[in-house]
mmJSON file of the N, C-alpha and C atoms, coordinates in Angstrom:
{"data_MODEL":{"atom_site":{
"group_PDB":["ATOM","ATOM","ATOM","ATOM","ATOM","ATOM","ATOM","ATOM","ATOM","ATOM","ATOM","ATOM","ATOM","ATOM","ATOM","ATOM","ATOM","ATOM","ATOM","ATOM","ATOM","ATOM","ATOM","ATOM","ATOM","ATOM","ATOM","ATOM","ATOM","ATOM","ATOM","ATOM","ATOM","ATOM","ATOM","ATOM","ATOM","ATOM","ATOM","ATOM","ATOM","ATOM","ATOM","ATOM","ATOM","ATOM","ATOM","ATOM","ATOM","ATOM","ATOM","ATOM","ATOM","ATOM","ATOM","ATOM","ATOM","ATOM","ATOM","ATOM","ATOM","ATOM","ATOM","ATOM","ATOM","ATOM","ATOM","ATOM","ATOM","ATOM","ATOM","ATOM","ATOM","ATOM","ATOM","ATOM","ATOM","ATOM","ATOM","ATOM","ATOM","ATOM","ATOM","ATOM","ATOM","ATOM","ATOM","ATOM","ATOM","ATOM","ATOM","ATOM","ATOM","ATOM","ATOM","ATOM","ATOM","ATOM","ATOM","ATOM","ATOM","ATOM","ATOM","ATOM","ATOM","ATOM","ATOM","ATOM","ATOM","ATOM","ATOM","ATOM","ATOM","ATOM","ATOM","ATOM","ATOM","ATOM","ATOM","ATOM","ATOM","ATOM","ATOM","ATOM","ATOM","ATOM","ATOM","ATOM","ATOM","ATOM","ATOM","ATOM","ATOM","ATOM","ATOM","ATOM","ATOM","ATOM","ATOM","ATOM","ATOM","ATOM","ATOM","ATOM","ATOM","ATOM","ATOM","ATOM","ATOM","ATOM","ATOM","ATOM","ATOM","ATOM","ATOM","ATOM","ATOM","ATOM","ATOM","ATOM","ATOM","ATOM","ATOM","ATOM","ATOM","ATOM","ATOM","ATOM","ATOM","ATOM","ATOM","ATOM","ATOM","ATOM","ATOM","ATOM","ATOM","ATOM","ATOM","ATOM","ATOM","ATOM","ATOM","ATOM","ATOM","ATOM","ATOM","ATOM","ATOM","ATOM","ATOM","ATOM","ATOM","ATOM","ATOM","ATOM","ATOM","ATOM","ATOM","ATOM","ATOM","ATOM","ATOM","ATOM","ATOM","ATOM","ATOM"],
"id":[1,2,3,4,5,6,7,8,9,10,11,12,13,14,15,16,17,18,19,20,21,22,23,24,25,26,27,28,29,30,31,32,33,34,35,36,37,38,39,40,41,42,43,44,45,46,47,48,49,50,51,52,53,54,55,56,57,58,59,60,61,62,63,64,65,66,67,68,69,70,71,72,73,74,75,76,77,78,79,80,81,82,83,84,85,86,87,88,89,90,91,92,93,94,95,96,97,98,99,100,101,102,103,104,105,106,107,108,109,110,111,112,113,114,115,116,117,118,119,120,121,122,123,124,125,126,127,128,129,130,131,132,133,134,135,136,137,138,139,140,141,142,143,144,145,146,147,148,149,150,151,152,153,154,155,156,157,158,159,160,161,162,163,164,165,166,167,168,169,170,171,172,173,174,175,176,177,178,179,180,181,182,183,184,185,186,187,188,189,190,191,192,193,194,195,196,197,198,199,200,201,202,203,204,205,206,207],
"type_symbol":["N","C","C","N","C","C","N","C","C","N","C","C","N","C","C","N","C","C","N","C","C","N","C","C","N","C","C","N","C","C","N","C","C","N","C","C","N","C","C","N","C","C","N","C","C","N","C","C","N","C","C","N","C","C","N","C","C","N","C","C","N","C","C","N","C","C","N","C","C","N","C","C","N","C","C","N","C","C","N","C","C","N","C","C","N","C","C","N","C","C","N","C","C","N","C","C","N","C","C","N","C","C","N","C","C","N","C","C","N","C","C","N","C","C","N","C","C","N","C","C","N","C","C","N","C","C","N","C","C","N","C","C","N","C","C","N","C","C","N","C","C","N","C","C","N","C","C","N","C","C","N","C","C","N","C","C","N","C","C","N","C","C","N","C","C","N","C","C","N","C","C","N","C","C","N","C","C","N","C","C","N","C","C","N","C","C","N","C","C","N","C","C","N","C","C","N","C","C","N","C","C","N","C","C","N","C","C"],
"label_atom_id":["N","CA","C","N","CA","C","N","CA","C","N","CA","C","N","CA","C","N","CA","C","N","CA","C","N","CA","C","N","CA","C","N","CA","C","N","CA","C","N","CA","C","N","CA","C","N","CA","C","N","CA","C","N","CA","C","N","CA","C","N","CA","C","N","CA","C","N","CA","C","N","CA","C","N","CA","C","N","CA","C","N","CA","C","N","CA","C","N","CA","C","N","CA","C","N","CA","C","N","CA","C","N","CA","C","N","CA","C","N","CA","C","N","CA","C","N","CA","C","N","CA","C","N","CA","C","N","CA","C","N","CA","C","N","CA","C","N","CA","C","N","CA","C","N","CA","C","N","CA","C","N","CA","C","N","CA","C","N","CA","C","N","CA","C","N","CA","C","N","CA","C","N","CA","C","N","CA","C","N","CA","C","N","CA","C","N","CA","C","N","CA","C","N","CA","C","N","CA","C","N","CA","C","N","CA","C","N","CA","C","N","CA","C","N","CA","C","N","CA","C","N","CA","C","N","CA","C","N","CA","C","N","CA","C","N","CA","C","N","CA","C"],
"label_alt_id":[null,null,null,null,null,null,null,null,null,null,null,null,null,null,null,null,null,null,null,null,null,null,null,null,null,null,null,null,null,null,null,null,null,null,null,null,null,null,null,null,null,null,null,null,null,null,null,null,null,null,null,null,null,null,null,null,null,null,null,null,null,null,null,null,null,null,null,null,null,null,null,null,null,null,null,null,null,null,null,null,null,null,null,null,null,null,null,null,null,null,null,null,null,null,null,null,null,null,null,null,null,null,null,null,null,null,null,null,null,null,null,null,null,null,null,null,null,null,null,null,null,null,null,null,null,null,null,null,null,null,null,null,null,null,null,null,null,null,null,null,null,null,null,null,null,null,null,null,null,null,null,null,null,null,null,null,null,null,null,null,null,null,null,null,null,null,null,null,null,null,null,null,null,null,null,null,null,null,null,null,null,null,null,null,null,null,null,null,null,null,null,null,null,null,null,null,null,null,null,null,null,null,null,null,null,null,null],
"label_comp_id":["UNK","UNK","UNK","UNK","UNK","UNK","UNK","UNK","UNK","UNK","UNK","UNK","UNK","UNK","UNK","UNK","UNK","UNK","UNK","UNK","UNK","UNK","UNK","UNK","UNK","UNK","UNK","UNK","UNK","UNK","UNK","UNK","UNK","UNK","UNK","UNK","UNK","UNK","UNK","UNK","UNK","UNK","UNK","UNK","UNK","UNK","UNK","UNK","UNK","UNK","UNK","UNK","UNK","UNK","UNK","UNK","UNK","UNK","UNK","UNK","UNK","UNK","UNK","UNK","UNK","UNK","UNK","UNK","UNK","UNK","UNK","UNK","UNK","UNK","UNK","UNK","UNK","UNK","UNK","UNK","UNK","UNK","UNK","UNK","UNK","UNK","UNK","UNK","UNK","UNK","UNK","UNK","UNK","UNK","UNK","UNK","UNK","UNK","UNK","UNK","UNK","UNK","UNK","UNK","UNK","UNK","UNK","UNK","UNK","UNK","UNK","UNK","UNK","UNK","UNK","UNK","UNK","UNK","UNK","UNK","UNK","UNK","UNK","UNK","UNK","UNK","UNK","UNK","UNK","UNK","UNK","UNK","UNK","UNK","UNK","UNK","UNK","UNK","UNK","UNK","UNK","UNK","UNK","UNK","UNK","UNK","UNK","UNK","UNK","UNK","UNK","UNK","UNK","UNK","UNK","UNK","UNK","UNK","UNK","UNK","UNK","UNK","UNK","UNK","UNK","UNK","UNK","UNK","UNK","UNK","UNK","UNK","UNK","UNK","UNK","UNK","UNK","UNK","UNK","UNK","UNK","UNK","UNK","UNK","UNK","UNK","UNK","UNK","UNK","UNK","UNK","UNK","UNK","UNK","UNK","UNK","UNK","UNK","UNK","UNK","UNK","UNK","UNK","UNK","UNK","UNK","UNK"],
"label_asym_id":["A","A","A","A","A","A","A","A","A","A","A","A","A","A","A","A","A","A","A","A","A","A","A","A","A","A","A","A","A","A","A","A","A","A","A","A","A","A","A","A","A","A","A","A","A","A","A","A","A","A","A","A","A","A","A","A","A","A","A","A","A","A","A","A","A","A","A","A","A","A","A","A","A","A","A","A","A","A","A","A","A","A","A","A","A","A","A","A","A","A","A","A","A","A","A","A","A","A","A","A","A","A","A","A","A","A","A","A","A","A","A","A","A","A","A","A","A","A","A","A","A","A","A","A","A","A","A","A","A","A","A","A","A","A","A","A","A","A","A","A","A","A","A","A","A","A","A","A","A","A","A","A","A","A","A","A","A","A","A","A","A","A","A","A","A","A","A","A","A","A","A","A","A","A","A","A","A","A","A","A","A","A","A","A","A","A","A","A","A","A","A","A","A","A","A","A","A","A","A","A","A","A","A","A","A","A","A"],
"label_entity_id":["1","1","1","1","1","1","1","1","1","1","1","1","1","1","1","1","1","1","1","1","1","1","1","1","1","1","1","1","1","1","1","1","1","1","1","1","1","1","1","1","1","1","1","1","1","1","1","1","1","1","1","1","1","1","1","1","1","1","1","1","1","1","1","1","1","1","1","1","1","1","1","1","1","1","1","1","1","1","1","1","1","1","1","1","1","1","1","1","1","1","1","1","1","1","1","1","1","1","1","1","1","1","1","1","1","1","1","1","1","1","1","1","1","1","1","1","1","1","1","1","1","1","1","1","1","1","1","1","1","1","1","1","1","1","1","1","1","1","1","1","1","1","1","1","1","1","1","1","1","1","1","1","1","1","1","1","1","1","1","1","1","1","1","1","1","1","1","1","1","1","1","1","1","1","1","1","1","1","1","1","1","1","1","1","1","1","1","1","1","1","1","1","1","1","1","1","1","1","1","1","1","1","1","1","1","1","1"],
"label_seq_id":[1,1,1,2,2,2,3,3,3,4,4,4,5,5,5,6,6,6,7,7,7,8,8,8,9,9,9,10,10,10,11,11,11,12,12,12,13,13,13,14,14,14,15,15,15,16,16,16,17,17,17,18,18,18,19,19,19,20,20,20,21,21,21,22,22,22,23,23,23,24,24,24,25,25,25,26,26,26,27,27,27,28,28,28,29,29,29,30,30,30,31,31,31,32,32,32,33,33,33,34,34,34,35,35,35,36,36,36,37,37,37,38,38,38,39,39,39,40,40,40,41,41,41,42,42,42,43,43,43,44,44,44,45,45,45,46,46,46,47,47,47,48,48,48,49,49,49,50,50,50,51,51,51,52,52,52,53,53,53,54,54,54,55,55,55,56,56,56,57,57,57,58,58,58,59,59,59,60,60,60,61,61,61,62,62,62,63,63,63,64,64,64,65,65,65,66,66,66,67,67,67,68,68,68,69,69,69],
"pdbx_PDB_ins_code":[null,null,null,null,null,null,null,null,null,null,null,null,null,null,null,null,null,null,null,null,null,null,null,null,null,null,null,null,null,null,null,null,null,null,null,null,null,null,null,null,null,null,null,null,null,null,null,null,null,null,null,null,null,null,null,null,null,null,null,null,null,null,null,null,null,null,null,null,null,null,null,null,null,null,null,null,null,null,null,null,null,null,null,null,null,null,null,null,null,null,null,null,null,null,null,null,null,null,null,null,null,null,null,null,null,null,null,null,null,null,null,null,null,null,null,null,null,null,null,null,null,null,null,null,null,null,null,null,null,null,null,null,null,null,null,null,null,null,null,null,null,null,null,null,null,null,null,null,null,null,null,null,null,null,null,null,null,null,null,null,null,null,null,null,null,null,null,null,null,null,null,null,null,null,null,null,null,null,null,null,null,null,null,null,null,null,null,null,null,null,null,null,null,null,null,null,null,null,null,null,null,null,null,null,null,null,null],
"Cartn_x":[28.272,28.03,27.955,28.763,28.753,27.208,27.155,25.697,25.609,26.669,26.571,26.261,26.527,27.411,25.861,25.76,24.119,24.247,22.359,22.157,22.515,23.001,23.689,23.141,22.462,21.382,21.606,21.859,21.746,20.451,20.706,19.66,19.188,18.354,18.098,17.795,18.542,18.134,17.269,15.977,14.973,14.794,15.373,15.289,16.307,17.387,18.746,18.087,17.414,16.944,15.846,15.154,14.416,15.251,16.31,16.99,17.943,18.506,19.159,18.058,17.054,15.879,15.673,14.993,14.641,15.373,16.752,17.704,18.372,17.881,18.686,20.338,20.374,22.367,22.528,23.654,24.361,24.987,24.878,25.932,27.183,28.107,29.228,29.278,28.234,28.362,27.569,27.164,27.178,27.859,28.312,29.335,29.894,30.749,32.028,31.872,31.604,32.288,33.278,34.218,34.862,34.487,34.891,34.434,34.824,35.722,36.33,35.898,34.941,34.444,33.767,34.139,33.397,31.829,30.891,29.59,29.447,29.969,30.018,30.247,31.078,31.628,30.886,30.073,28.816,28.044,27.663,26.514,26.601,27.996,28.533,28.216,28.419,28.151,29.279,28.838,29.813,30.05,31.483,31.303,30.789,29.678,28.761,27.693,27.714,26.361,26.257,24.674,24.3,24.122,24.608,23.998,23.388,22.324,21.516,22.24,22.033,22.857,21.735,21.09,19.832,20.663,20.819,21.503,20.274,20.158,19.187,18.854,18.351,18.347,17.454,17.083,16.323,14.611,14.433,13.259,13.549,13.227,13.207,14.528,14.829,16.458,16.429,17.882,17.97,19.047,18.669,18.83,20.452,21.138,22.416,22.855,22.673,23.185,25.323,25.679,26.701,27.08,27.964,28.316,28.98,29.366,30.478,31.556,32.76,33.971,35.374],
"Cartn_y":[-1.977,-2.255,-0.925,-0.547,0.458,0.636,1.52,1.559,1.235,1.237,0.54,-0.664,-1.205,-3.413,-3.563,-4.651,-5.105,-5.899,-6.139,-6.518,-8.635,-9.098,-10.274,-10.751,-12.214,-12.706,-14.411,-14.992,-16.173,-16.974,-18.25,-18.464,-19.792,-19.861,-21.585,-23.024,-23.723,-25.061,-25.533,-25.204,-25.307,-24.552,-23.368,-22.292,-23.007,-23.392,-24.111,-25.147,-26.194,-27.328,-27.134,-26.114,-25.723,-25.002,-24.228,-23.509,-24.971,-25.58,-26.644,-27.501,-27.751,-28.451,-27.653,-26.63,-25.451,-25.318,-25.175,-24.83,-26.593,-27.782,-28.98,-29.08,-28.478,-28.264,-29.062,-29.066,-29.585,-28.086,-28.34,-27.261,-26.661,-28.223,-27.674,-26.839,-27.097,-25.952,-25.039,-24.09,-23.249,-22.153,-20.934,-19.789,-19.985,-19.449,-19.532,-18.039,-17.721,-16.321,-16.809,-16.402,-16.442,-16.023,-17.028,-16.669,-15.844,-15.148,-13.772,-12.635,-12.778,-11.794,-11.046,-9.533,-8.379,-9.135,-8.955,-9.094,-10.376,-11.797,-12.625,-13.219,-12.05,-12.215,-11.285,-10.463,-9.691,-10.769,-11.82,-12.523,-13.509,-13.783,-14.933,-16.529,-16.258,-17.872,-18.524,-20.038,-21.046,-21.659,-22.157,-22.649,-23.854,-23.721,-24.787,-24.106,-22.183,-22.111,-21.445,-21.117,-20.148,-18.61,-17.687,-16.315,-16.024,-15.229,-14.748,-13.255,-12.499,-11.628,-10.862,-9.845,-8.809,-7.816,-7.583,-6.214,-5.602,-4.27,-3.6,-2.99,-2.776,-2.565,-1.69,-0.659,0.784,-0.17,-1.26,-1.932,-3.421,-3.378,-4.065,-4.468,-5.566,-7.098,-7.495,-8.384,-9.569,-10.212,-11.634,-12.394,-13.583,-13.35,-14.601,-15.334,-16.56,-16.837,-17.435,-17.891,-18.117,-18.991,-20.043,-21.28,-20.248,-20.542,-19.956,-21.135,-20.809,-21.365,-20.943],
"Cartn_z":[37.582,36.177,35.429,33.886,33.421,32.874,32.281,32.076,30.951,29.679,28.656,28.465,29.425,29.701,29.203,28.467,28.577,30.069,30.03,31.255,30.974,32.557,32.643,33.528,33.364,34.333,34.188,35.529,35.873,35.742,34.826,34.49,35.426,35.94,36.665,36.17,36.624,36.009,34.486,35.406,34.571,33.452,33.499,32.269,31.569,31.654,30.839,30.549,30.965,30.226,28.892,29.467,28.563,27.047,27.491,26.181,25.606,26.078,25.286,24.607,24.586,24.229,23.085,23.02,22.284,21.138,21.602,20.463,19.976,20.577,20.411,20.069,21.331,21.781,23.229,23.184,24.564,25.319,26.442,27.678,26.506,26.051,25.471,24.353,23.354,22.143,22.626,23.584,23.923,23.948,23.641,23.936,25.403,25.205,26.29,26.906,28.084,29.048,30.362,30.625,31.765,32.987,33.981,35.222,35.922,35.107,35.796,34.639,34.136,33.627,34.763,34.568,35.758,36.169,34.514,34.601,35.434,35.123,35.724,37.157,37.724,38.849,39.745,39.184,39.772,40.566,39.361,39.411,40.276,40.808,41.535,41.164,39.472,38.71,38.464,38.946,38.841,37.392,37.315,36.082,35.721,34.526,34.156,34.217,35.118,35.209,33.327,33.081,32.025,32.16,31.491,31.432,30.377,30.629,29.604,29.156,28.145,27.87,26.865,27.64,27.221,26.345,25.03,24.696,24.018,24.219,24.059,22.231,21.379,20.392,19.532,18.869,18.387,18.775,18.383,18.485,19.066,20.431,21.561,21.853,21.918,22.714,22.08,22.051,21.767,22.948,22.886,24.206,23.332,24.087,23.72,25.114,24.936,26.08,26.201,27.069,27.37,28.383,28.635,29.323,30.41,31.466,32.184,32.718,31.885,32.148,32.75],
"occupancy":[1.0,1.0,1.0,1.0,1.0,1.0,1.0,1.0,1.0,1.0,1.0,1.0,1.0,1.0,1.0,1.0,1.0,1.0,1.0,1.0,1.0,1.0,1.0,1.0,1.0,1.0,1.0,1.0,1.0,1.0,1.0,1.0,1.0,1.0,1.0,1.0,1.0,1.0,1.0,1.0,1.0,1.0,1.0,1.0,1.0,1.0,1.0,1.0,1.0,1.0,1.0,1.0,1.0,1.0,1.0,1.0,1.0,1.0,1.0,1.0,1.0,1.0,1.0,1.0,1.0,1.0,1.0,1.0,1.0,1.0,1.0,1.0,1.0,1.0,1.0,1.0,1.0,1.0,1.0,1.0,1.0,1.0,1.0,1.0,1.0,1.0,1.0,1.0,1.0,1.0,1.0,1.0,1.0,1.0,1.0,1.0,1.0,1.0,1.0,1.0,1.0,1.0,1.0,1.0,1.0,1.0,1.0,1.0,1.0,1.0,1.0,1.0,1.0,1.0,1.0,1.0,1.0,1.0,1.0,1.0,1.0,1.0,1.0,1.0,1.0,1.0,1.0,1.0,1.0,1.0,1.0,1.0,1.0,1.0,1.0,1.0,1.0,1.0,1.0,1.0,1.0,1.0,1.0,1.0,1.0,1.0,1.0,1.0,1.0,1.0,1.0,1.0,1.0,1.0,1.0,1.0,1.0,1.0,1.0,1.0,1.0,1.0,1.0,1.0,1.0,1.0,1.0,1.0,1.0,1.0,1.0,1.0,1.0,1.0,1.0,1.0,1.0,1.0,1.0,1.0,1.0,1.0,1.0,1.0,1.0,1.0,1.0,1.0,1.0,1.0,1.0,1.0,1.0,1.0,1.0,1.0,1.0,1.0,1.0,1.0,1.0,1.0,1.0,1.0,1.0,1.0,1.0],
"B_iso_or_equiv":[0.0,0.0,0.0,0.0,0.0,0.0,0.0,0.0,0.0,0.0,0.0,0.0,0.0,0.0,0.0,0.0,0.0,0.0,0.0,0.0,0.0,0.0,0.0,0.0,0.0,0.0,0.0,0.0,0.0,0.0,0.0,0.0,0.0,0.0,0.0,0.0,0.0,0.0,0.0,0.0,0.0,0.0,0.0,0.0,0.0,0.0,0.0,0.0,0.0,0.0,0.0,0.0,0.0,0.0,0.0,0.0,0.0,0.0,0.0,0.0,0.0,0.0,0.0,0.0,0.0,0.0,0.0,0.0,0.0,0.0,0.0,0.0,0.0,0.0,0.0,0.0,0.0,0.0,0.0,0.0,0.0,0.0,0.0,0.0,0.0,0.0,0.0,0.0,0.0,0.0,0.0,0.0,0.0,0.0,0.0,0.0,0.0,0.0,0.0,0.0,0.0,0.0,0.0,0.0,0.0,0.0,0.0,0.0,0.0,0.0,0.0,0.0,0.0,0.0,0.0,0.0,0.0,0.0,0.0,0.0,0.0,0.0,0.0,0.0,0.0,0.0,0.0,0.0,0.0,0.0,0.0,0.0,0.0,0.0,0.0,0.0,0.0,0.0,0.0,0.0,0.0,0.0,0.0,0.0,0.0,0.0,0.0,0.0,0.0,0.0,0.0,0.0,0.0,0.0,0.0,0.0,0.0,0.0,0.0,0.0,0.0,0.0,0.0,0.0,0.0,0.0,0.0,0.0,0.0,0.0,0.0,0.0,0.0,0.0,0.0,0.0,0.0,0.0,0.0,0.0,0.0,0.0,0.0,0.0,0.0,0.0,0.0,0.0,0.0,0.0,0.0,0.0,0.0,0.0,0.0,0.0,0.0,0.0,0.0,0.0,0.0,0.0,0.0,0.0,0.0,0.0,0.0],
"pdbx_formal_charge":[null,null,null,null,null,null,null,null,null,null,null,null,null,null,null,null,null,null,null,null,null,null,null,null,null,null,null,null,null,null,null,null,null,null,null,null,null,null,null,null,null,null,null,null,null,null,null,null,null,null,null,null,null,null,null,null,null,null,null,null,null,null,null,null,null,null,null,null,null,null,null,null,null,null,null,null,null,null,null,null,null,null,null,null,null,null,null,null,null,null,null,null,null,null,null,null,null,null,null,null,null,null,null,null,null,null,null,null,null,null,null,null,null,null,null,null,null,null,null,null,null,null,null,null,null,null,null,null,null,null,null,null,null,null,null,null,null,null,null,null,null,null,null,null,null,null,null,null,null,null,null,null,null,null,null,null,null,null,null,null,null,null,null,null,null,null,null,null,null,null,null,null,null,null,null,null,null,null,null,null,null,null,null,null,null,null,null,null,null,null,null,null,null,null,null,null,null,null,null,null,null,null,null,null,null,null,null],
"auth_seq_id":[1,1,1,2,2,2,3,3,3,4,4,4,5,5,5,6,6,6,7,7,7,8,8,8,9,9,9,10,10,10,11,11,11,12,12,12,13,13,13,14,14,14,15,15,15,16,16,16,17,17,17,18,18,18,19,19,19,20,20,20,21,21,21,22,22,22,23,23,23,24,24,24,25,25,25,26,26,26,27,27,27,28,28,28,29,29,29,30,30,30,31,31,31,32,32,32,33,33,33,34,34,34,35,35,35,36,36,36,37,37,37,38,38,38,39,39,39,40,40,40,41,41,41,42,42,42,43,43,43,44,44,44,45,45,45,46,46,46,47,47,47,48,48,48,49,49,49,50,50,50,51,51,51,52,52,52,53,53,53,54,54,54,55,55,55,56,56,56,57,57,57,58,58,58,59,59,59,60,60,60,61,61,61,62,62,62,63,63,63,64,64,64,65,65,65,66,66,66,67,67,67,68,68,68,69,69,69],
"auth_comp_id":["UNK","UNK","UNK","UNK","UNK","UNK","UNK","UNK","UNK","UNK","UNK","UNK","UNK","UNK","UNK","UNK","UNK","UNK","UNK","UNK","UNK","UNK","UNK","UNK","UNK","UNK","UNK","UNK","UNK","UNK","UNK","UNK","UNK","UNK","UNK","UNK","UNK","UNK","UNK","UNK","UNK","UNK","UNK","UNK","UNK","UNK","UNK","UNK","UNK","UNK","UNK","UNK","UNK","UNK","UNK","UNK","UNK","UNK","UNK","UNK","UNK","UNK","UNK","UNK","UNK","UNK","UNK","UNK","UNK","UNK","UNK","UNK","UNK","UNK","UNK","UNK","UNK","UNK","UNK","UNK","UNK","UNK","UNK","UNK","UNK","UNK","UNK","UNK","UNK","UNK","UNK","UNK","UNK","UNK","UNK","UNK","UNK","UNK","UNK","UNK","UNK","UNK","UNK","UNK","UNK","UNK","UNK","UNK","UNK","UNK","UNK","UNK","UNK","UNK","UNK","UNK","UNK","UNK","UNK","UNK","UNK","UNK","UNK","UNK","UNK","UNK","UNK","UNK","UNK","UNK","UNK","UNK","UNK","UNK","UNK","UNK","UNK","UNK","UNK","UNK","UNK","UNK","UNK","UNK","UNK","UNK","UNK","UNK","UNK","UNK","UNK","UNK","UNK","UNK","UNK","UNK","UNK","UNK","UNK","UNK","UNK","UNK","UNK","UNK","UNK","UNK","UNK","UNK","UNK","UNK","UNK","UNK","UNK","UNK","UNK","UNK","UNK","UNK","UNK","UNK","UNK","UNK","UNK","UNK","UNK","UNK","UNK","UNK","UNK","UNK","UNK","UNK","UNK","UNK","UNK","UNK","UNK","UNK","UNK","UNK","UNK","UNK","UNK","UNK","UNK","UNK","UNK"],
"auth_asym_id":["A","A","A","A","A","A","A","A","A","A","A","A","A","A","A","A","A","A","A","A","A","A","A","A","A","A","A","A","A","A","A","A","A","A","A","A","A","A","A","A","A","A","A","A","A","A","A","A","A","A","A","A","A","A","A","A","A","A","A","A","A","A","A","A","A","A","A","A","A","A","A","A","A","A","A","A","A","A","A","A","A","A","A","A","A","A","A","A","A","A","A","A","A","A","A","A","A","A","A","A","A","A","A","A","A","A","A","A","A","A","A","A","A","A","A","A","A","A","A","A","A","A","A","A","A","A","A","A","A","A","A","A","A","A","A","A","A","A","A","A","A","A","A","A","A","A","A","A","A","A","A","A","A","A","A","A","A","A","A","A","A","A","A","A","A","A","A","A","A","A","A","A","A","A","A","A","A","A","A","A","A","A","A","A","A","A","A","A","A","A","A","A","A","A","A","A","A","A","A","A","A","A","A","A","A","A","A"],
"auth_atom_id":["N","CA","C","N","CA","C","N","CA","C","N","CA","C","N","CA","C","N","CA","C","N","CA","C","N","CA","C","N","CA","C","N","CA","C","N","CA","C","N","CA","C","N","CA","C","N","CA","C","N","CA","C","N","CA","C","N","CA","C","N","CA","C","N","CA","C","N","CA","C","N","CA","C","N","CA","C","N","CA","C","N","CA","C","N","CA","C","N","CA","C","N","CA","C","N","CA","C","N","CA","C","N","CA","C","N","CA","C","N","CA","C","N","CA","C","N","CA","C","N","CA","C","N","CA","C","N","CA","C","N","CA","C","N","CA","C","N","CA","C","N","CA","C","N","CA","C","N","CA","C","N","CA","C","N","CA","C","N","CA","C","N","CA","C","N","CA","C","N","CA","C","N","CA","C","N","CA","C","N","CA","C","N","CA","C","N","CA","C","N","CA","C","N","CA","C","N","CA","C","N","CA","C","N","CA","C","N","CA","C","N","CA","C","N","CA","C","N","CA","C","N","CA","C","N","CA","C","N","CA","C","N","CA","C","N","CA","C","N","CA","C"],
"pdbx_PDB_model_num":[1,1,1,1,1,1,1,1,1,1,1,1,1,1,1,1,1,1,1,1,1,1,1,1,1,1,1,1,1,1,1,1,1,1,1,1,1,1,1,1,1,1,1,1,1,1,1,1,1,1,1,1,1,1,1,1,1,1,1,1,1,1,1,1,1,1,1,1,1,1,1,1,1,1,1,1,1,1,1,1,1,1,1,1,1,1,1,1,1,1,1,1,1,1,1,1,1,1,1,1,1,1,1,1,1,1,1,1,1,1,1,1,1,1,1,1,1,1,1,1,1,1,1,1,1,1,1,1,1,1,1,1,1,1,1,1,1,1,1,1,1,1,1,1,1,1,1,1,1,1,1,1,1,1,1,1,1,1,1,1,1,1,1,1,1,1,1,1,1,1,1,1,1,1,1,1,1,1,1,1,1,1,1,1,1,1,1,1,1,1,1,1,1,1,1,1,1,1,1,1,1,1,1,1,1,1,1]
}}}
């Protein structure tokens, strides 16, 4: 991983039920990353799984997540 890439993290079940709830969305309107994205293919996520997506900022993160398709 370059050291720029923000950090890319598989999220579990339970954390995804909780963010579709939260935000009152479905899996599908979710953002789209490919499963052949580098970061993704690090992580060894299937498609359907979620990534969280940490980018770092002058005063603290911000968190985006993404479907993997």
């Amino acid at each position: 991983m370059h050291v720029l890439q923000p950090k890319h993290s598989k999220l579990k079940q339970e954390e995804v039920s909780k963010l579709l709830v939260k935000y009152n969305i479905s899996l599908a309107q979710l953002p789209k990353i490919s499963k052949e994205d580098s970061a993704v293919i690090n992580l060894t996520a299937n498609v359907g799984d979620v990534v969280r997506i940490e980018r770092k900022l002058d005063e603290g993160s911000e968190e985006y997540f993404r479907v993997v398709v």
